[in-house]
N, C-alpha and C positions, 0 to 999 in steps of 0.2 A: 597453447592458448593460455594466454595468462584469466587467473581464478581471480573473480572478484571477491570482497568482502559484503558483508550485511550491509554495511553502510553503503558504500560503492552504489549497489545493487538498487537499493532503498532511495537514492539519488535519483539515478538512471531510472528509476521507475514511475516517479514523480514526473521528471520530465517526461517521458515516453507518452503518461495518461495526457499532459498539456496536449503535447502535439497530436494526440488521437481525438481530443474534444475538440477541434479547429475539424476534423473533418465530418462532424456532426452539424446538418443541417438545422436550420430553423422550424422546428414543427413543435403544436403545443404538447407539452412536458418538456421538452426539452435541456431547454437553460436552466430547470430547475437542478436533473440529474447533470449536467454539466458541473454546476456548481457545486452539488454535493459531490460527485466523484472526484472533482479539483483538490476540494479541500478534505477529504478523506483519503484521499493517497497522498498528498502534500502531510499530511501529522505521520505516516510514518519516518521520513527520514528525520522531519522533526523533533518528535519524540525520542528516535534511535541517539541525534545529537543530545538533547537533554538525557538520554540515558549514561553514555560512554563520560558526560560532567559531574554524573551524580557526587554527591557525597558521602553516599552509604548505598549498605546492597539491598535495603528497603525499596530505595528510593531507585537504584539499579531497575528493578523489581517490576516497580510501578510504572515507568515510563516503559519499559519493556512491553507492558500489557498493555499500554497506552498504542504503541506500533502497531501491536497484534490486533487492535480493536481496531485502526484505520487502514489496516489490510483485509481484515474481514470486510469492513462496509466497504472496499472496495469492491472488493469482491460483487457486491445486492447491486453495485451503479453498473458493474461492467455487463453482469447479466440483465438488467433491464436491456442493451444498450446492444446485446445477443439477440435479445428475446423483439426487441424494435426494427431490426437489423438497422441501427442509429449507427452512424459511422463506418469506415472504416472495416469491413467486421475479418479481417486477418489480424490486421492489430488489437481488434478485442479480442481475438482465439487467443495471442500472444504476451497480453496484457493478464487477461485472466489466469496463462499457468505461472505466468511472472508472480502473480499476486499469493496462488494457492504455494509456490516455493517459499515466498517469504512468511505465509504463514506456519510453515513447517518449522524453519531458519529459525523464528522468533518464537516458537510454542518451544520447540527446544531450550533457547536460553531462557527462558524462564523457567521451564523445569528442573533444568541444571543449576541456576541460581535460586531456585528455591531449596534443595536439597541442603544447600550448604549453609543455610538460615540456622 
């Protein structure tokens, strides 16, 4: 089995959230947490791309915890969305250890690139 990378992953994850919020029905709250889980799983790979650009390992650093911060709030969308049984909910089981692994992934390099400051 070929091993993905952060980035890879952080991709693939991104997309995976898109096509899990398509099987979430219309009911009120909804579209709210739609949107916020979209676009809080959409800044990790984001950010991981401005990270691997940086200029410096500040700035390394910083987008790093920028990832780590829209994988956490993924994290609060995908449990609503458990906790609603909104969606999906194999793809949220699946989504959610997807998210707690890249928060591991990315707590990592950030500690590891803190060291080296």
């Amino acid at each position: 089995m070929h091993k993905r990378g952060i980035d890879d992953r952080a991709g693939v994850f991104f997309e995976d959230v898109v096509v899990f919020t398509q099987t979430i029905s219309s009911a009120p709250g909804t579209l709210r947490t739609i949107e916020q889980l979209v676009s809080a799983a959409g800044s990790v790979p984001a950010n991981r791309c401005e990270a691997t650009d940086s200029s410096s390992r500040r700035e390394f650093i910083r987008f790093n915890k920028l990832a780590l911060r829209g994988a956490r709030e993924s994290v609060v969308w995908l449990r609503g969305c458990r906790a609603g049984r909104w969606g999906d909910q194999q793809s949220c089981a699946r989504l959610l250890d997807e998210a707690d692994q890249l928060i591991r992934i990315l707590t990592a390099i950030v500690k590891n690139s803190k060291r080296g400051e």
